[in-house]
MDTraj code that builds the backbone (N, CA, C; nanometers):
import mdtraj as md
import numpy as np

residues = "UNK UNK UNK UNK UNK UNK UNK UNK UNK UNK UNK UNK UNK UNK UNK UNK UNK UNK UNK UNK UNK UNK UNK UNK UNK UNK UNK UNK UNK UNK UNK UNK UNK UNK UNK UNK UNK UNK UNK UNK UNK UNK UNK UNK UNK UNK UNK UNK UNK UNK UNK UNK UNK UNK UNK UNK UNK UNK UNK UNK UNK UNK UNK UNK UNK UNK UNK UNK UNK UNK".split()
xyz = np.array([
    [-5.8028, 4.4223, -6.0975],
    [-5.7222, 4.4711, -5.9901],
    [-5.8119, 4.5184, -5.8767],
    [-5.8040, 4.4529, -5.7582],
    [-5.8710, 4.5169, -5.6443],
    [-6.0278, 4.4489, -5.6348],
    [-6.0004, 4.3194, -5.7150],
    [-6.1686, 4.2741, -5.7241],
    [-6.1998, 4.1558, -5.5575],
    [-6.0761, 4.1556, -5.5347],
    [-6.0839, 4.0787, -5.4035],
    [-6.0980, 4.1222, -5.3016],
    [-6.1104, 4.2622, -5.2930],
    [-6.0992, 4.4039, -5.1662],
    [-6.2794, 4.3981, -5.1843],
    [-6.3177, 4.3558, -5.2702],
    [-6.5091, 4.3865, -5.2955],
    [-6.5467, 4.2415, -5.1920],
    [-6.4989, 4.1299, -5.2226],
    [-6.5470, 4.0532, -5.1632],
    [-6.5746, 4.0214, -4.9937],
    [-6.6416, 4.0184, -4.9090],
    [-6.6756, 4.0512, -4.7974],
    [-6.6328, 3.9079, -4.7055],
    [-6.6775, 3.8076, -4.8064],
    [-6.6325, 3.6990, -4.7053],
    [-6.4864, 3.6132, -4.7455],
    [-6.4857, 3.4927, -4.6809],
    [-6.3680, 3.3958, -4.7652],
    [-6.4191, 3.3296, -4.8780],
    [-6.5134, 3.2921, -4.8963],
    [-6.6322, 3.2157, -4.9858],
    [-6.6229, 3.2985, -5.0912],
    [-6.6241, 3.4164, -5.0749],
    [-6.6388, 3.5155, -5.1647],
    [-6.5274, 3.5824, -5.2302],
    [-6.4164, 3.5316, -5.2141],
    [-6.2898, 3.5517, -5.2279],
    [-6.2195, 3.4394, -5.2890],
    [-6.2794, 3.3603, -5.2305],
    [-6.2541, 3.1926, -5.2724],
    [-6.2862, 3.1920, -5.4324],
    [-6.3888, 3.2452, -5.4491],
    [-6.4761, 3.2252, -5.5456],
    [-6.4697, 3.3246, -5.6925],
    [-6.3831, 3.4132, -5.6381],
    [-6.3352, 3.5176, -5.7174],
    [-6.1806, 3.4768, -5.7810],
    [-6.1444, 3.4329, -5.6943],
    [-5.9923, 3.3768, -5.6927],
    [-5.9997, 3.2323, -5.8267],
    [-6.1024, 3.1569, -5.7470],
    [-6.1581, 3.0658, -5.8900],
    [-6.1751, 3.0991, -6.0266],
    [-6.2669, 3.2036, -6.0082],
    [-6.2883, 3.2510, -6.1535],
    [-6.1938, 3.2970, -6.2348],
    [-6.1061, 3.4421, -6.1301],
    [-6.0154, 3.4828, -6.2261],
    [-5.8856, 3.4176, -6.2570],
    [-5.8401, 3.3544, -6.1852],
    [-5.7268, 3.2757, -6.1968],
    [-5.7259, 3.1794, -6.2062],
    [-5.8007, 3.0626, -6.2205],
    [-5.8193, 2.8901, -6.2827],
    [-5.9605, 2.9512, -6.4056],
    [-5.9863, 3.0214, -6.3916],
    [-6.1158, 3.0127, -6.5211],
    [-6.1716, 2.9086, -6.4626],
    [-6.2571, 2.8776, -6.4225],
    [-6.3198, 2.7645, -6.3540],
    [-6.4943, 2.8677, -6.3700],
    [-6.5936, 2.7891, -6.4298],
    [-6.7073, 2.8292, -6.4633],
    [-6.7803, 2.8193, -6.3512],
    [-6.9205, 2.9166, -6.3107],
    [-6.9738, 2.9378, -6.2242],
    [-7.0596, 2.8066, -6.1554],
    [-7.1423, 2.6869, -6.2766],
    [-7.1067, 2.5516, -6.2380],
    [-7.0522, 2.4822, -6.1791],
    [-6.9001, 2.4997, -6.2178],
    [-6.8533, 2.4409, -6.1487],
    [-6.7965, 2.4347, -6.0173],
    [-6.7946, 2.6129, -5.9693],
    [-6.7712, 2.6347, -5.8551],
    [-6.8674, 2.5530, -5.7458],
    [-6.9653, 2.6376, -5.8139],
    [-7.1487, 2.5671, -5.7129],
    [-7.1209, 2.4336, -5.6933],
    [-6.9993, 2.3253, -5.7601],
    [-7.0137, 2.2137, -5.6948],
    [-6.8703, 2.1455, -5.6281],
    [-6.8165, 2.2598, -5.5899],
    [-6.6944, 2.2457, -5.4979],
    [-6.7700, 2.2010, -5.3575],
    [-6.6546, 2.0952, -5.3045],
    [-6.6776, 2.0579, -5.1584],
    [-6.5999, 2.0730, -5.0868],
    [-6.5635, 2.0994, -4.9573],
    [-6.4663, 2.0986, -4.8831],
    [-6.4186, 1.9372, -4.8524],
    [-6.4704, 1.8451, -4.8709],
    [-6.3955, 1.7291, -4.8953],
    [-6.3137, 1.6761, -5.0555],
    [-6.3322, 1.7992, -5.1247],
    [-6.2213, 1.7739, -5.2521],
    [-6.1018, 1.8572, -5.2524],
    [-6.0896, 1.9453, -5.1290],
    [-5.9704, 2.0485, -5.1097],
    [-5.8671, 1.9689, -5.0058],
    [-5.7298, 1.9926, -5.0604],
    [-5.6284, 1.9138, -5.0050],
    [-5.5244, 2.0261, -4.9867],
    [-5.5321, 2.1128, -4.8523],
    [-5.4101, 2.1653, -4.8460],
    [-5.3593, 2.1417, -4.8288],
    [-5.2956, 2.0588, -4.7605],
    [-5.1269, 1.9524, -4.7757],
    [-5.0689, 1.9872, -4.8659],
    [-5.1822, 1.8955, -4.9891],
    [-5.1114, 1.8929, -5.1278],
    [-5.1039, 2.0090, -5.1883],
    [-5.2073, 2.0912, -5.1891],
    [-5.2094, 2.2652, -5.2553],
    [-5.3229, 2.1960, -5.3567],
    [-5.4105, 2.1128, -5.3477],
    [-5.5210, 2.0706, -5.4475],
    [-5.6750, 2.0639, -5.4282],
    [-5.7163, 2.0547, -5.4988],
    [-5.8852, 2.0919, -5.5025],
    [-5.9050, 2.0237, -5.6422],
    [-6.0187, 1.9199, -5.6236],
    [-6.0353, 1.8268, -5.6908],
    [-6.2131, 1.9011, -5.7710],
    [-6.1987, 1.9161, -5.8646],
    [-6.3189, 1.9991, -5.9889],
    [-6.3887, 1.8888, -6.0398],
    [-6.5283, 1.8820, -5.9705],
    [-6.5983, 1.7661, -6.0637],
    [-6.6666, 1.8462, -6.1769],
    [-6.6604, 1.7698, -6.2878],
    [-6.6540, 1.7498, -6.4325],
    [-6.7910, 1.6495, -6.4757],
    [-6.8881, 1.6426, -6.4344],
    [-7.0164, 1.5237, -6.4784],
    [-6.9310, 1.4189, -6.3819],
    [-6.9186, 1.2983, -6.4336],
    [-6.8357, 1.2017, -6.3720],
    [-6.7122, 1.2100, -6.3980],
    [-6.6403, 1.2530, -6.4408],
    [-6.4717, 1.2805, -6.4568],
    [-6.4355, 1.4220, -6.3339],
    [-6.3367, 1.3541, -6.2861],
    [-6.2762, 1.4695, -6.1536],
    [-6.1487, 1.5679, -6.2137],
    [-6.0861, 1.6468, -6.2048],
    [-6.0126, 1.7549, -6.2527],
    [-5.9273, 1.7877, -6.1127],
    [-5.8061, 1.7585, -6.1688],
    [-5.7719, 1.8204, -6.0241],
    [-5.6752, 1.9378, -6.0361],
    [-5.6951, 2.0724, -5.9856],
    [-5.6775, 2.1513, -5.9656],
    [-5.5361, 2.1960, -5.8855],
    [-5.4474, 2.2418, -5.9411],
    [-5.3278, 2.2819, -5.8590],
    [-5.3395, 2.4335, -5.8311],
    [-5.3383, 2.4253, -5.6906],
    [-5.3576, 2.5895, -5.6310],
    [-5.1978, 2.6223, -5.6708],
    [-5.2073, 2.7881, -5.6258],
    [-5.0676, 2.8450, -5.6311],
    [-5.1281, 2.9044, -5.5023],
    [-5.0318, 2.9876, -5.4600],
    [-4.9891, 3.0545, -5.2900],
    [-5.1330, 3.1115, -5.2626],
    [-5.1524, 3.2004, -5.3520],
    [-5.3114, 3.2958, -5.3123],
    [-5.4344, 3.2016, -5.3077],
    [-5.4505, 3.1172, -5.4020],
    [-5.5683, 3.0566, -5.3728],
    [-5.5711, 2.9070, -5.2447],
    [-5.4458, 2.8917, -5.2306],
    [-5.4322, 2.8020, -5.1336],
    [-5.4845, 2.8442, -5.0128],
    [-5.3931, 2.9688, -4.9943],
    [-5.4203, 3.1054, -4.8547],
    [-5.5724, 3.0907, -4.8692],
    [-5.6693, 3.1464, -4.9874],
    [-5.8070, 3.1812, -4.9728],
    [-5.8836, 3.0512, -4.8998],
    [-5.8499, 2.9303, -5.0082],
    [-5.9296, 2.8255, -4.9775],
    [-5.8763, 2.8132, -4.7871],
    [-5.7810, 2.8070, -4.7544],
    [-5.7220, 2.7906, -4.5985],
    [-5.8275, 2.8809, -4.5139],
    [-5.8426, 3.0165, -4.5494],
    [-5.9124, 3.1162, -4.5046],
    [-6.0940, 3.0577, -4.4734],
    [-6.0846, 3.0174, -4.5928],
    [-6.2479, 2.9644, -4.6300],
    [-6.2586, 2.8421, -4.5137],
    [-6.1794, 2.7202, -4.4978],
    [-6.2580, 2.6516, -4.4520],
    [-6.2012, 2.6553, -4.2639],
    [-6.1535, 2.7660, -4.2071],
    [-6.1181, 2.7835, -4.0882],
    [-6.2408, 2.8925, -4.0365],
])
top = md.Topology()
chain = top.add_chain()
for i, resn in enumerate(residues, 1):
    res = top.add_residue(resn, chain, resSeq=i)
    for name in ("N", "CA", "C"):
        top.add_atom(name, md.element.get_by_symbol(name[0]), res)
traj = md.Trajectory(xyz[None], top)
């Protein structure tokens, strides 16, 4: 509770939002791109070695990632 009030930037919020709410490992964050995020769709595509994962945001992390790449 309140771990997103610590974070200073969007990146950093982004990234918090990842962890606690998709469980998404610190790996795999480090290899997020802004060409695998689809806000249209509400998606963000998780590479996996060669297999892709695709990720369905809900409202908050959509907002963050929106935040992040403006």
């Amino acid at each position: 509770m309140g771990l997103l009030d610590y974070a200073s930037t969007p990146l950093g919020r982004l990234v918090v939002a990842s962890a606690s709410i998709h469980a998404l490992p610190g790996h795999e964050i480090r290899t997020l791109h802004t060409t695998d995020l689809n806000l249209s769709r509400g998606t963000l595509e998780v590479r996996r070695g060669l297999l892709r994962h695709t990720l369905y945001m809900e409202e908050l992390t959509r907002q963050l990632a929106a935040d992040w790449t403006a």
